[in-house]
PyMOL Python script that loads the backbone (N, CA, C, O; Angstrom):
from pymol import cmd

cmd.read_pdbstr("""\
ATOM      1  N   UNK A   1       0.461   6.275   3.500  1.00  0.00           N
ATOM      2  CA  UNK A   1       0.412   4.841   3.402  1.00  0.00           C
ATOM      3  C   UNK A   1       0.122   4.311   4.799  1.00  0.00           C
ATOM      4  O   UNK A   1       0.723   4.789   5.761  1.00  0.00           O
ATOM      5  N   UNK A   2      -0.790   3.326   4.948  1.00  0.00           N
ATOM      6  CA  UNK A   2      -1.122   2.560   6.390  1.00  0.00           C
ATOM      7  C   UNK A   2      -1.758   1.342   6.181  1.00  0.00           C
ATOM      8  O   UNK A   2      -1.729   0.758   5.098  1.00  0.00           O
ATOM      9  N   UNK A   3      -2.247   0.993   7.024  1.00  0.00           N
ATOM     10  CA  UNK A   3      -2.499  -0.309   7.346  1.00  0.00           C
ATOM     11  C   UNK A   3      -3.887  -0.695   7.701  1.00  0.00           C
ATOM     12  O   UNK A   3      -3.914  -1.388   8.718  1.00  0.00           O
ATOM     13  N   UNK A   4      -4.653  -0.539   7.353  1.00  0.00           N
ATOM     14  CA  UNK A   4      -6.136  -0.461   7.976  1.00  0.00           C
ATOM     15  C   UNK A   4      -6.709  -1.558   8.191  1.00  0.00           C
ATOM     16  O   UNK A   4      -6.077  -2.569   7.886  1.00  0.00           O
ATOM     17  N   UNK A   5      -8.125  -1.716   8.802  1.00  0.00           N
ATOM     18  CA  UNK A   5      -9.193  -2.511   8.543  1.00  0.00           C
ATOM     19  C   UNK A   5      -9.782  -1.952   8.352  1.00  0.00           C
ATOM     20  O   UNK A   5      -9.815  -0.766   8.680  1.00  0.00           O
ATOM     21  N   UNK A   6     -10.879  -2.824   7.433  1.00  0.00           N
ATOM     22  CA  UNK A   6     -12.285  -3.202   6.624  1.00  0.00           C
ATOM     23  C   UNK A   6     -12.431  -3.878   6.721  1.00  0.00           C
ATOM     24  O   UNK A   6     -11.792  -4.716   7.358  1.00  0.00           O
ATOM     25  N   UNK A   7     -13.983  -4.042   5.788  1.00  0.00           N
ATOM     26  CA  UNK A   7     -14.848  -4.938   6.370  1.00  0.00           C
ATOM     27  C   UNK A   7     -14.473  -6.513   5.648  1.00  0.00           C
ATOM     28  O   UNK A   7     -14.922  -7.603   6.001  1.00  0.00           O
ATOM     29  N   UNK A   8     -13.601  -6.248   4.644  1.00  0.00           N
ATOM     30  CA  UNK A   8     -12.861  -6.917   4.033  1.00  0.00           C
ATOM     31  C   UNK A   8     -11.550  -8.207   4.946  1.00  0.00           C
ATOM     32  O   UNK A   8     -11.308  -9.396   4.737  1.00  0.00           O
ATOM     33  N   UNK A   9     -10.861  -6.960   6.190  1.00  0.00           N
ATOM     34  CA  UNK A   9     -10.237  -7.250   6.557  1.00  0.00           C
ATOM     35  C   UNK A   9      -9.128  -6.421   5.954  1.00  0.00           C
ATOM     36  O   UNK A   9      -9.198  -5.701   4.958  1.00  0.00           O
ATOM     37  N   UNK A  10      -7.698  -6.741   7.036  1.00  0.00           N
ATOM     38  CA  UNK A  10      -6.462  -5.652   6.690  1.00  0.00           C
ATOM     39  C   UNK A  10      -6.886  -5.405   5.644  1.00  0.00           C
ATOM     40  O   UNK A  10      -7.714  -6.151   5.121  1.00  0.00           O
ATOM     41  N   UNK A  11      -6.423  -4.246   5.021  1.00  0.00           N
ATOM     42  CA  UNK A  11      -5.557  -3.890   3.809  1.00  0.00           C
ATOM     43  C   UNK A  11      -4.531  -2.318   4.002  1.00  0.00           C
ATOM     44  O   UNK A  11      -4.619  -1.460   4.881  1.00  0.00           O
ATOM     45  N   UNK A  12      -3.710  -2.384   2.961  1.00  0.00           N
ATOM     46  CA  UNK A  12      -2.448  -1.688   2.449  1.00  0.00           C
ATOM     47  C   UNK A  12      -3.524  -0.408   1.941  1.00  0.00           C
ATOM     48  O   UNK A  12      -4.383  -0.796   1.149  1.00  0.00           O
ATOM     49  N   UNK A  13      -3.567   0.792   2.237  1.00  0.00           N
ATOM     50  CA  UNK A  13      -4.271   1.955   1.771  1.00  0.00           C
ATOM     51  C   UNK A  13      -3.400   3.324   1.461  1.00  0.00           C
ATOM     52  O   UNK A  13      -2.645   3.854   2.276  1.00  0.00           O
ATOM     53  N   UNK A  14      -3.611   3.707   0.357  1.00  0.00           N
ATOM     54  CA  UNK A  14      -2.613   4.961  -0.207  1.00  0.00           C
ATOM     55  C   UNK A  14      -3.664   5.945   0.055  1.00  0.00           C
ATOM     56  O   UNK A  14      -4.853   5.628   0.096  1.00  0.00           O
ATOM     57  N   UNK A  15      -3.363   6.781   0.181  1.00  0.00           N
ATOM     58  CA  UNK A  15      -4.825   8.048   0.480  1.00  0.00           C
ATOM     59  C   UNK A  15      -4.339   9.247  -0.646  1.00  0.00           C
ATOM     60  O   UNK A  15      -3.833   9.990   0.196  1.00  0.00           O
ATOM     61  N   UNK A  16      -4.197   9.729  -1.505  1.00  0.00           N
ATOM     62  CA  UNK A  16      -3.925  10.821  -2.883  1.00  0.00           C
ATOM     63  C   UNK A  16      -4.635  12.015  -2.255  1.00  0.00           C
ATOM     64  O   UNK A  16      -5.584  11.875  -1.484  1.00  0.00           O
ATOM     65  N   UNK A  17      -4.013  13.484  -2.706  1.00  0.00           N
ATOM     66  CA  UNK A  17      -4.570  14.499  -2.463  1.00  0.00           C
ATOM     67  C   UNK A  17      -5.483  15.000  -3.944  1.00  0.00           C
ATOM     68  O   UNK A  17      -6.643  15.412  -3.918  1.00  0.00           O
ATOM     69  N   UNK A  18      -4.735  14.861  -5.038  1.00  0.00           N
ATOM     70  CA  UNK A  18      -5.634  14.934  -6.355  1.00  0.00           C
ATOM     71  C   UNK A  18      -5.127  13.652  -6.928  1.00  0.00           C
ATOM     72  O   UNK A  18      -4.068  13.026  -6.892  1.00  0.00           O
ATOM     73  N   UNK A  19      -6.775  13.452  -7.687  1.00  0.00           N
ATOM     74  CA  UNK A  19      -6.755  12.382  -8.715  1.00  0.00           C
ATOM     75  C   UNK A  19      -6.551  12.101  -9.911  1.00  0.00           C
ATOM     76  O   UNK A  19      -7.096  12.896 -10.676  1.00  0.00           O
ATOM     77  N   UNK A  20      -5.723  10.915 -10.617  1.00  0.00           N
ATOM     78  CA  UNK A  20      -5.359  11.215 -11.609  1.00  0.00           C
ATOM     79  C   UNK A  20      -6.056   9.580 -12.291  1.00  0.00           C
ATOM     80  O   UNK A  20      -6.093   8.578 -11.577  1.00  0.00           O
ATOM     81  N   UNK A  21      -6.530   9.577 -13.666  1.00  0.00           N
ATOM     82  CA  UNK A  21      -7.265   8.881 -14.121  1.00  0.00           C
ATOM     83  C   UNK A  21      -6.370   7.571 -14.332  1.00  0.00           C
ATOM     84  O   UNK A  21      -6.888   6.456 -14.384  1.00  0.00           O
ATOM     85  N   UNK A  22      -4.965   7.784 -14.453  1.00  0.00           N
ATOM     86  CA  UNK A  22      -4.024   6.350 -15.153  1.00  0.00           C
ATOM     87  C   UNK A  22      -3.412   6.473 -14.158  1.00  0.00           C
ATOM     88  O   UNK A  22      -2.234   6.346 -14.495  1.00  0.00           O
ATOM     89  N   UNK A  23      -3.479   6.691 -12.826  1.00  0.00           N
ATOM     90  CA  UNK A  23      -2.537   6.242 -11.371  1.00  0.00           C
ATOM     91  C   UNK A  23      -2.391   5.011 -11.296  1.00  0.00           C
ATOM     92  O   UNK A  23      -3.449   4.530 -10.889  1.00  0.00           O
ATOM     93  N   UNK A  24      -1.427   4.030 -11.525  1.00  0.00           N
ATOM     94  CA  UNK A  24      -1.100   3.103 -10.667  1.00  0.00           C
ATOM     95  C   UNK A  24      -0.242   3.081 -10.018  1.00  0.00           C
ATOM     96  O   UNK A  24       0.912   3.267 -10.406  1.00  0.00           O
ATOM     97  N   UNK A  25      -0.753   2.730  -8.273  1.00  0.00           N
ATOM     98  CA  UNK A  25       0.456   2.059  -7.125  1.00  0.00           C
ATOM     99  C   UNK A  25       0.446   0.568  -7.030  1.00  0.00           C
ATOM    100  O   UNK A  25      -0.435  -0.241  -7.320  1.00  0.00           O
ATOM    101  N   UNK A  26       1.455   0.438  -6.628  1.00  0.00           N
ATOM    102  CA  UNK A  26       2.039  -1.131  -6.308  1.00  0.00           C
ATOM    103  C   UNK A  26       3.104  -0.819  -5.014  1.00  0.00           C
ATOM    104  O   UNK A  26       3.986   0.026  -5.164  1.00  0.00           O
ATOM    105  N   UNK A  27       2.963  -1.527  -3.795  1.00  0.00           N
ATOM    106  CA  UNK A  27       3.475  -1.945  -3.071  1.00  0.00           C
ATOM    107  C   UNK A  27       4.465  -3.000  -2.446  1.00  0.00           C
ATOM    108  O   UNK A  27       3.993  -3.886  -1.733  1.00  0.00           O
ATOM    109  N   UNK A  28       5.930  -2.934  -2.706  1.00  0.00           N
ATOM    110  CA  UNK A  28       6.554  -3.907  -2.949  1.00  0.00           C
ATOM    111  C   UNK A  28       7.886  -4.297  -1.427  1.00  0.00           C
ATOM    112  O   UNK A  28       8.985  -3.780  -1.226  1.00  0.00           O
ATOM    113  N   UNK A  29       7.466  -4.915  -0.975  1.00  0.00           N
ATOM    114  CA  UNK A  29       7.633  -5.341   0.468  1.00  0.00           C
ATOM    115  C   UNK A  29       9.053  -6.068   0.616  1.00  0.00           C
ATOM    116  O   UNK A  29       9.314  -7.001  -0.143  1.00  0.00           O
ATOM    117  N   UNK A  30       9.815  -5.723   1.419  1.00  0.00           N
ATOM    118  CA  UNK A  30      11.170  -6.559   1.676  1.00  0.00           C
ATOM    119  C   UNK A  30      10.578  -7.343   2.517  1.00  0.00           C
ATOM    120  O   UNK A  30       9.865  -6.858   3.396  1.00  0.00           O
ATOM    121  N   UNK A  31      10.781  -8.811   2.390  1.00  0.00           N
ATOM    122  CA  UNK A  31      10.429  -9.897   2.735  1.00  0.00           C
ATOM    123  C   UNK A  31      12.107 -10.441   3.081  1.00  0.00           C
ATOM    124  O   UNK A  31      13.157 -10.007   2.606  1.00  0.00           O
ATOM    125  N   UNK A  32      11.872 -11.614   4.147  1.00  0.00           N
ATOM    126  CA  UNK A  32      13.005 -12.289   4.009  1.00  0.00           C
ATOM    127  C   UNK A  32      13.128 -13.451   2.974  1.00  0.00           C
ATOM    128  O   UNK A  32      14.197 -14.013   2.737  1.00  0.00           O
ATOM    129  N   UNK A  33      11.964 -13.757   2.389  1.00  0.00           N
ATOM    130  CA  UNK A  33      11.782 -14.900   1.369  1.00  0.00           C
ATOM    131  C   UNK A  33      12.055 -14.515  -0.160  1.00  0.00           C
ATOM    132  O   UNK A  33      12.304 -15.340  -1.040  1.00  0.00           O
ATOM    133  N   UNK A  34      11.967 -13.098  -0.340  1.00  0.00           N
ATOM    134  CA  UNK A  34      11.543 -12.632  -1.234  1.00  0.00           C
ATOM    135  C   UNK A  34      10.823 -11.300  -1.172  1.00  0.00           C
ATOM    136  O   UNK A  34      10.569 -10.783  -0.084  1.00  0.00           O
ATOM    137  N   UNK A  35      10.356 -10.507  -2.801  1.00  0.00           N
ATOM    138  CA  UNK A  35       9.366  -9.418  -2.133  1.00  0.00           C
ATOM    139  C   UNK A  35       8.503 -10.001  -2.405  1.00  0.00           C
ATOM    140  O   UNK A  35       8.476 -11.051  -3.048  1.00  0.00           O
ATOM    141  N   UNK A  36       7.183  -9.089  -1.712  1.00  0.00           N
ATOM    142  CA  UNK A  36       6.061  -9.149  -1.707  1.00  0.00           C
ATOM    143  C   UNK A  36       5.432  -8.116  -2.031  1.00  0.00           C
ATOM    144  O   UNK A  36       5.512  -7.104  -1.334  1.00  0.00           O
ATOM    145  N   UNK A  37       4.470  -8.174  -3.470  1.00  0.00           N
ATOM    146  CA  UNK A  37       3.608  -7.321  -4.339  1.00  0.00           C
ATOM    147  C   UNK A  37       2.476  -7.296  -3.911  1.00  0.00           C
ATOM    148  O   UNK A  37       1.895  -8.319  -3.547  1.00  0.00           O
ATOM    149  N   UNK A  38       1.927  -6.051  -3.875  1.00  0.00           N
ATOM    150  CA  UNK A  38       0.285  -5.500  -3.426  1.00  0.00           C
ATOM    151  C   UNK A  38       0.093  -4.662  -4.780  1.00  0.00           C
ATOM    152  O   UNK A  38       0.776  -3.751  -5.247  1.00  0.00           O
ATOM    153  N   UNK A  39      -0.993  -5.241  -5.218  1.00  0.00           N
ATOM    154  CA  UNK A  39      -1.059  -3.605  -6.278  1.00  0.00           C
ATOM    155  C   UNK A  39      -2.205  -2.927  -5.699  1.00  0.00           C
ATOM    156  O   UNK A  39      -3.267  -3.532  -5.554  1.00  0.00           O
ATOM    157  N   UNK A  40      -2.081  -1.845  -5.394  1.00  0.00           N
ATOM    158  CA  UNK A  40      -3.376  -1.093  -5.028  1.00  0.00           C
ATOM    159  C   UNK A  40      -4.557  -0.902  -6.226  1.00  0.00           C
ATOM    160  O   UNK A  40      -4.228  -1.039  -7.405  1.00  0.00           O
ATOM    161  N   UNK A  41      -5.716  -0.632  -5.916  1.00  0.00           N
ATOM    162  CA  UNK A  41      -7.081  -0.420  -6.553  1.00  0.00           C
ATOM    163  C   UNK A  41      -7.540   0.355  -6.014  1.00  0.00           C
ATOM    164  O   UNK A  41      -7.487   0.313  -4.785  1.00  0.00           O
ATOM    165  N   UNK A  42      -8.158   1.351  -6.626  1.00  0.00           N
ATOM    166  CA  UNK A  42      -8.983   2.644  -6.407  1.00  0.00           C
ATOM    167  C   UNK A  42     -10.520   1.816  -5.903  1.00  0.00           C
ATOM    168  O   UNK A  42     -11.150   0.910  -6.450  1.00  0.00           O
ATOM    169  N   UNK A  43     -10.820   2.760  -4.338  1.00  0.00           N
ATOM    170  CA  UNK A  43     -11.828   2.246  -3.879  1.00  0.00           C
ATOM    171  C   UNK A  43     -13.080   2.768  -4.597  1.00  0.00           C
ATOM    172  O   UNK A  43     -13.043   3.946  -4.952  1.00  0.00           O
ATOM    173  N   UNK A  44     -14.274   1.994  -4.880  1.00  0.00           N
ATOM    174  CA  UNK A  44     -14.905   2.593  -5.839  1.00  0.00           C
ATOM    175  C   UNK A  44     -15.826   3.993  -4.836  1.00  0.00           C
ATOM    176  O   UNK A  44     -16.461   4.678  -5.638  1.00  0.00           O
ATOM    177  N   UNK A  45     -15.939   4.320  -3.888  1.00  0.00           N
ATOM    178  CA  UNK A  45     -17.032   5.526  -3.230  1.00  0.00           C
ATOM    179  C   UNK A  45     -15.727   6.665  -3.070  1.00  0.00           C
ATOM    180  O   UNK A  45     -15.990   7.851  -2.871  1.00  0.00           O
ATOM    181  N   UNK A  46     -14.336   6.191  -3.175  1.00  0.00           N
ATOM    182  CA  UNK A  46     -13.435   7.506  -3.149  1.00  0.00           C
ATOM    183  C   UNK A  46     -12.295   7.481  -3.986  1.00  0.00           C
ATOM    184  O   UNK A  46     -11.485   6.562  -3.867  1.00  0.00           O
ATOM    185  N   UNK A  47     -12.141   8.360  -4.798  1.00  0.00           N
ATOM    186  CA  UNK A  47     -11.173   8.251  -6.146  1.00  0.00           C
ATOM    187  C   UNK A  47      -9.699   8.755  -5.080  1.00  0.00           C
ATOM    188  O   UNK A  47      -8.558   8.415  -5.395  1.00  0.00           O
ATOM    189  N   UNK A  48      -9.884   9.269  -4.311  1.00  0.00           N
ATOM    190  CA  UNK A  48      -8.738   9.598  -3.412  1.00  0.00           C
ATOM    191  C   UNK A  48      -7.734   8.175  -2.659  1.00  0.00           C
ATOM    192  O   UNK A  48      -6.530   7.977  -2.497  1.00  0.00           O
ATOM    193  N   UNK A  49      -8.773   7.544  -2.404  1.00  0.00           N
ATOM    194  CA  UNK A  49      -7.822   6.163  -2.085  1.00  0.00           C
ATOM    195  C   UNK A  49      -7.864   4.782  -2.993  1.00  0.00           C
ATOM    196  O   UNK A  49      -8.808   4.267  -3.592  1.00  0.00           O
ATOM    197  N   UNK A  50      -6.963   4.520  -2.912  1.00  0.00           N
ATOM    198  CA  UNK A  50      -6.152   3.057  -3.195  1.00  0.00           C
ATOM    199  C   UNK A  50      -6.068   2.035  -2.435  1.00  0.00           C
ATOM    200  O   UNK A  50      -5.139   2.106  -1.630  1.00  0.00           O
ATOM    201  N   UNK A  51      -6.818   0.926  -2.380  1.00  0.00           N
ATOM    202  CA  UNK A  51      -6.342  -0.131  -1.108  1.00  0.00           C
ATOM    203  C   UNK A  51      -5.544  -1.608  -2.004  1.00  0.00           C
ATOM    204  O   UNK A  51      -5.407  -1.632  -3.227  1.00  0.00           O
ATOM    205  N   UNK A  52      -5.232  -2.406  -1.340  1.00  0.00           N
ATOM    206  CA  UNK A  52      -4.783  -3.440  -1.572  1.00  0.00           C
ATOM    207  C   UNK A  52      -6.217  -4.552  -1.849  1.00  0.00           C
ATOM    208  O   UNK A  52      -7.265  -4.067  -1.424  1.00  0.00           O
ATOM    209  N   UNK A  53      -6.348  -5.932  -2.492  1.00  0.00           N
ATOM    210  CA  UNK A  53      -7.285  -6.989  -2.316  1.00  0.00           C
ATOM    211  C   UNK A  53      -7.037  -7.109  -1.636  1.00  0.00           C
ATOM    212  O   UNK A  53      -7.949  -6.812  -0.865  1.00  0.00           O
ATOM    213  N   UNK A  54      -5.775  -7.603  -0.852  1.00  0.00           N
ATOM    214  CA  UNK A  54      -5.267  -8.470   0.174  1.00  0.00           C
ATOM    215  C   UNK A  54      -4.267  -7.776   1.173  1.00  0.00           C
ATOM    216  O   UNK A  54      -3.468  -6.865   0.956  1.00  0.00           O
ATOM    217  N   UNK A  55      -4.533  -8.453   2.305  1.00  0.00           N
ATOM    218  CA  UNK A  55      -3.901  -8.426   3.252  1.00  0.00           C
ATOM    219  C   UNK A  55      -1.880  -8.550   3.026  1.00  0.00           C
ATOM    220  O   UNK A  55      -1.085  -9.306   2.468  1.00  0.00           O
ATOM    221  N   UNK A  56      -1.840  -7.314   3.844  1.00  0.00           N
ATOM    222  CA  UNK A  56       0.092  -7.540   3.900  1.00  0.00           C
ATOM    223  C   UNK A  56       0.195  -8.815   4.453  1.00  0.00           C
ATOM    224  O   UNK A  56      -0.685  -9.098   5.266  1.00  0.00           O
ATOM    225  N   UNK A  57       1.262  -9.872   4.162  1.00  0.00           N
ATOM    226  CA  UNK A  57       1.522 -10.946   5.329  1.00  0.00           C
ATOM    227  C   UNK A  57       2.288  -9.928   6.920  1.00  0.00           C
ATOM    228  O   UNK A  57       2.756  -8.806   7.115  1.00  0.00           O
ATOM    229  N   UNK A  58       2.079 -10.877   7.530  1.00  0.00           N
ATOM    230  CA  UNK A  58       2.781 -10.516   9.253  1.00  0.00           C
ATOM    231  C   UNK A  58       4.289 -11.026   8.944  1.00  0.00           C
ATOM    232  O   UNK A  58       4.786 -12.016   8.407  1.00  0.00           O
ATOM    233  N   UNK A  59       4.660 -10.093   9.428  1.00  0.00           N
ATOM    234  CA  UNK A  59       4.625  -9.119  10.261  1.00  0.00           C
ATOM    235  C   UNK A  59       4.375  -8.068   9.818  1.00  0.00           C
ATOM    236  O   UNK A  59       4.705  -8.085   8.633  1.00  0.00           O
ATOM    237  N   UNK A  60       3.752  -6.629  10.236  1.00  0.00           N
ATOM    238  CA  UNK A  60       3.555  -5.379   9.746  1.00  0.00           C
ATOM    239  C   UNK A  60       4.867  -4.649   9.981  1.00  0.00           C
ATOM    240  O   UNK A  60       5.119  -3.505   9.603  1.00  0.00           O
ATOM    241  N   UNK A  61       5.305  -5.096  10.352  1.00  0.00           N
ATOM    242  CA  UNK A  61       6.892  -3.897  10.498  1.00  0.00           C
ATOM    243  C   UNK A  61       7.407  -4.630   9.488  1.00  0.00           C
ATOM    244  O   UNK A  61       7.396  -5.856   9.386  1.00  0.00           O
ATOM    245  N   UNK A  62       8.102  -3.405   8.344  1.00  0.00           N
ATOM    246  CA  UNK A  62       8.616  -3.531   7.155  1.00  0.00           C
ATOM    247  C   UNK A  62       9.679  -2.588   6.214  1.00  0.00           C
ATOM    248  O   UNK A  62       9.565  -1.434   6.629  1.00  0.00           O
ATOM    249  N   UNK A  63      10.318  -2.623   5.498  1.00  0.00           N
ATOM    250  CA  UNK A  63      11.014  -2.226   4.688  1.00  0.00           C
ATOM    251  C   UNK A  63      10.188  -2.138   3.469  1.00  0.00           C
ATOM    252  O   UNK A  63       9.555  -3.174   3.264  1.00  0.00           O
ATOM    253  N   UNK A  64       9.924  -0.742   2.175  1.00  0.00           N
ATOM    254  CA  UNK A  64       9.136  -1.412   1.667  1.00  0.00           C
ATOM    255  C   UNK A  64       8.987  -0.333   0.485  1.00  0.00           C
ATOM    256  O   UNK A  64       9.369   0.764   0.891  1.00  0.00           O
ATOM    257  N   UNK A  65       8.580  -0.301  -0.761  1.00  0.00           N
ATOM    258  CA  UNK A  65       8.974   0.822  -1.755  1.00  0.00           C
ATOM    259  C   UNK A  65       7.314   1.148  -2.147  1.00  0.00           C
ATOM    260  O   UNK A  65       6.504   0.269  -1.850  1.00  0.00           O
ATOM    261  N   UNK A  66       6.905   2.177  -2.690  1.00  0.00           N
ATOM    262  CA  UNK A  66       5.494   2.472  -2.714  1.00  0.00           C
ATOM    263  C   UNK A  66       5.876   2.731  -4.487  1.00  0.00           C
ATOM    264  O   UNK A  66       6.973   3.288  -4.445  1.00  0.00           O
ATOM    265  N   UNK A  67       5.622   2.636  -5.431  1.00  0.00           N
ATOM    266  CA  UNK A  67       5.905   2.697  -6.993  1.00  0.00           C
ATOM    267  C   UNK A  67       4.707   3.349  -7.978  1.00  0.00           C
ATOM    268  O   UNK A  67       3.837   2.635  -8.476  1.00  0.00           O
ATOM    269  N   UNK A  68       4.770   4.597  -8.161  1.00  0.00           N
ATOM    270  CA  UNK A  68       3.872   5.253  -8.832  1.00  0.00           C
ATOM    271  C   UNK A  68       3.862   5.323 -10.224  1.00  0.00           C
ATOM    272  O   UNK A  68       4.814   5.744 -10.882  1.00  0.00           O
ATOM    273  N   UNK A  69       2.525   4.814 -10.814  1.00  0.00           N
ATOM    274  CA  UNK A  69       3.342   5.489 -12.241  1.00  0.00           C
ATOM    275  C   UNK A  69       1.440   6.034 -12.723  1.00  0.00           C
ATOM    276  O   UNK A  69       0.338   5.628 -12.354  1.00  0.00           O
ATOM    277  N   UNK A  70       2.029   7.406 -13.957  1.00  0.00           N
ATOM    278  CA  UNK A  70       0.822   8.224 -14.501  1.00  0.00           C
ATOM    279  C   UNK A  70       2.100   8.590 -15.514  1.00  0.00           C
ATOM    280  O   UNK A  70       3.315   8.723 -15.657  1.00  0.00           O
ATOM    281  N   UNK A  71       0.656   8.637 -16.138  1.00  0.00           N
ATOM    282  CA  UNK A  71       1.357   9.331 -17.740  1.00  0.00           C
ATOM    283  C   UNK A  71       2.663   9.012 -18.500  1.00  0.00           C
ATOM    284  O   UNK A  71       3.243   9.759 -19.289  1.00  0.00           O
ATOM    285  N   UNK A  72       3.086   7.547 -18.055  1.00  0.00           N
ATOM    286  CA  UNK A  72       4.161   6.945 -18.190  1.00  0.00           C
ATOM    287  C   UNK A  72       5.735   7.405 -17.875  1.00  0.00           C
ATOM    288  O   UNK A  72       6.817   7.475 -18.457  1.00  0.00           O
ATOM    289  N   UNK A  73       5.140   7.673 -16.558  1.00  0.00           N
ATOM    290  CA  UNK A  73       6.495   8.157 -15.783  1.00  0.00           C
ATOM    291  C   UNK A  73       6.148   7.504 -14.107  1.00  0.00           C
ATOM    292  O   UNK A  73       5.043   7.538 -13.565  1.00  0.00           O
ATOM    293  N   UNK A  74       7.130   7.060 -13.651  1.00  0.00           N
ATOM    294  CA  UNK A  74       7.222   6.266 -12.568  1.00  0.00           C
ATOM    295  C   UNK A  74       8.116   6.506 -11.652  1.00  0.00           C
ATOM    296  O   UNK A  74       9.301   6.531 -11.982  1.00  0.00           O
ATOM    297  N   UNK A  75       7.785   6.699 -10.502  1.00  0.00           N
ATOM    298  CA  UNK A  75       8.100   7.279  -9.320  1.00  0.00           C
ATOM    299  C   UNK A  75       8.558   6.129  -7.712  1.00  0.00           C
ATOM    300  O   UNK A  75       7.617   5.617  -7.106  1.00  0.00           O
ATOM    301  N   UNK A  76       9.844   5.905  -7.282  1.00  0.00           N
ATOM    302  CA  UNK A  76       9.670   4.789  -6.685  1.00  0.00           C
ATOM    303  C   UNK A  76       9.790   5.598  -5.107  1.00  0.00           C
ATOM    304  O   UNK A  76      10.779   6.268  -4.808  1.00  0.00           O
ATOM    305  N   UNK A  77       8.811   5.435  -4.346  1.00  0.00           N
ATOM    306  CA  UNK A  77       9.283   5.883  -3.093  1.00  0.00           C
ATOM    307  C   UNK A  77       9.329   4.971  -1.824  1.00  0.00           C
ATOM    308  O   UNK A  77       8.263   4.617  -1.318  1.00  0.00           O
ATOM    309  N   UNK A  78      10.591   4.557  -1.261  1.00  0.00           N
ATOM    310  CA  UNK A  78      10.962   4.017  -0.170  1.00  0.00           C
ATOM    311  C   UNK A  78      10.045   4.613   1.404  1.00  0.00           C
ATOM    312  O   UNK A  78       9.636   5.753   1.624  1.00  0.00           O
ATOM    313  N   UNK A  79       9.956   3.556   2.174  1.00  0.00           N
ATOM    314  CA  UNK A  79       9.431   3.429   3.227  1.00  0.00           C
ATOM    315  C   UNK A  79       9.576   2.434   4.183  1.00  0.00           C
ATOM    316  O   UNK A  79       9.987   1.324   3.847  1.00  0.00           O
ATOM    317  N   UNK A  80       9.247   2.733   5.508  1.00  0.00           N
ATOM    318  CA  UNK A  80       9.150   2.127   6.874  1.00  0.00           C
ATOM    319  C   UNK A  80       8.063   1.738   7.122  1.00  0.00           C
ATOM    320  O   UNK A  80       7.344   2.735   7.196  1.00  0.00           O
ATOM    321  N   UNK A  81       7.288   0.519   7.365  1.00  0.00           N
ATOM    322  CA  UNK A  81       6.168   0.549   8.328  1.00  0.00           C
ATOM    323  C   UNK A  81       6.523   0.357   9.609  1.00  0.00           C
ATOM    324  O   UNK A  81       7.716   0.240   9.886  1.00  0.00           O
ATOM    325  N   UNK A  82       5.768   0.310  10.362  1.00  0.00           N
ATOM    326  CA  UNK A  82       6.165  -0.237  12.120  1.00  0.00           C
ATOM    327  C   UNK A  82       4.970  -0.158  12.281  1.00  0.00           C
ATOM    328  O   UNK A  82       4.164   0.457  11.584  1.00  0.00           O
ATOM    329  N   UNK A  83       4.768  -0.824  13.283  1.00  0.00           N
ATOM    330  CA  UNK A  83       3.178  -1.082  14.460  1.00  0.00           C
ATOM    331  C   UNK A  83       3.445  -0.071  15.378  1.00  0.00           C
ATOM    332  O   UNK A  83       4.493   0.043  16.014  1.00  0.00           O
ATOM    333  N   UNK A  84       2.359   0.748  15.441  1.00  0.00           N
ATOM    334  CA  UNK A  84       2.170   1.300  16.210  1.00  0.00           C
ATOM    335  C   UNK A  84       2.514   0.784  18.022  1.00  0.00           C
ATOM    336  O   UNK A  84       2.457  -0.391  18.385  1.00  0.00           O
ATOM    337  N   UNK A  85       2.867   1.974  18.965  1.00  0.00           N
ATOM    338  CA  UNK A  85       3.354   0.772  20.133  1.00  0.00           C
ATOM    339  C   UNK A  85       2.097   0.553  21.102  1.00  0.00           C
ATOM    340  O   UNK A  85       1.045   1.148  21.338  1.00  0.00           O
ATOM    341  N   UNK A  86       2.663  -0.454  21.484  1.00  0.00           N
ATOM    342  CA  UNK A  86       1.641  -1.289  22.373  1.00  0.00           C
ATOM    343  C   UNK A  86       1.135  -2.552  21.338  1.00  0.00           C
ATOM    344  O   UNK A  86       0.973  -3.681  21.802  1.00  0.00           O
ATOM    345  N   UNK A  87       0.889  -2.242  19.819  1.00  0.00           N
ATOM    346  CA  UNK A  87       0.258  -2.889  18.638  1.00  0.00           C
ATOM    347  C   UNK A  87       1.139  -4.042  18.420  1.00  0.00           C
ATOM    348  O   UNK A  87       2.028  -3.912  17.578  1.00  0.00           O
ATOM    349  N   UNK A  88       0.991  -5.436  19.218  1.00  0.00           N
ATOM    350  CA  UNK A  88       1.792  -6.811  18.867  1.00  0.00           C
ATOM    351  C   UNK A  88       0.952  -7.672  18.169  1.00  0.00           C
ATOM    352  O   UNK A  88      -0.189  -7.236  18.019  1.00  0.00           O
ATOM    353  N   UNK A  89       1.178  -8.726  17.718  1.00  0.00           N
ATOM    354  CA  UNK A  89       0.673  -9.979  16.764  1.00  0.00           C
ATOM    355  C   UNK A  89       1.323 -11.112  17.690  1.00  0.00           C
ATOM    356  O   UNK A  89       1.214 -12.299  17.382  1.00  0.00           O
TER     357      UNK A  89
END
""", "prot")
cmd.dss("prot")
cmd.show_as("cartoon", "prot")
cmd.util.cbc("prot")
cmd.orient("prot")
């Protein structure tokens, strides 16, 4: 899971080692307001990644659950982002 740019601008990117035809991720962000939902989309030139439409809001340092589901079984996995150092807003 990271944080990239495109040409799009940011997005939230899952990178998969094998592909599975009914993968969905969703990205669900501890916010202080609330969470915040990303659902990822399979990029169409690589079945291996997933990006977000949209941009995470700022700050990029986060608390944050990554939520898998195939074949109707669902998988929730917890995570950290942080900015890389030196990397401020």
């Amino acid at each position: 899971m990271e944080i990239v740019d495109t040409a799009a601008g940011e997005r939230m990117r899952l990178t998969i080692d094998r592909h599975a035809d009914d993968l969905t991720a969703t990205v669900i962000i501890d916010r202080p307001n609330g969470p915040e939902t990303l659902r990822l989309e399979a990029v169409a030139d690589n079945h291996h990644r997933l990006e977000s439409t949209v941009a995470p809001a700022e700050p990029h340092e986060f608390q944050a659950s990554l939520v898998l589901t195939a074949k109707d079984r669902e998988q929730v996995l917890p995570f950290k982002m942080v900015e890389p150092e030196g990397h401020h807003h």
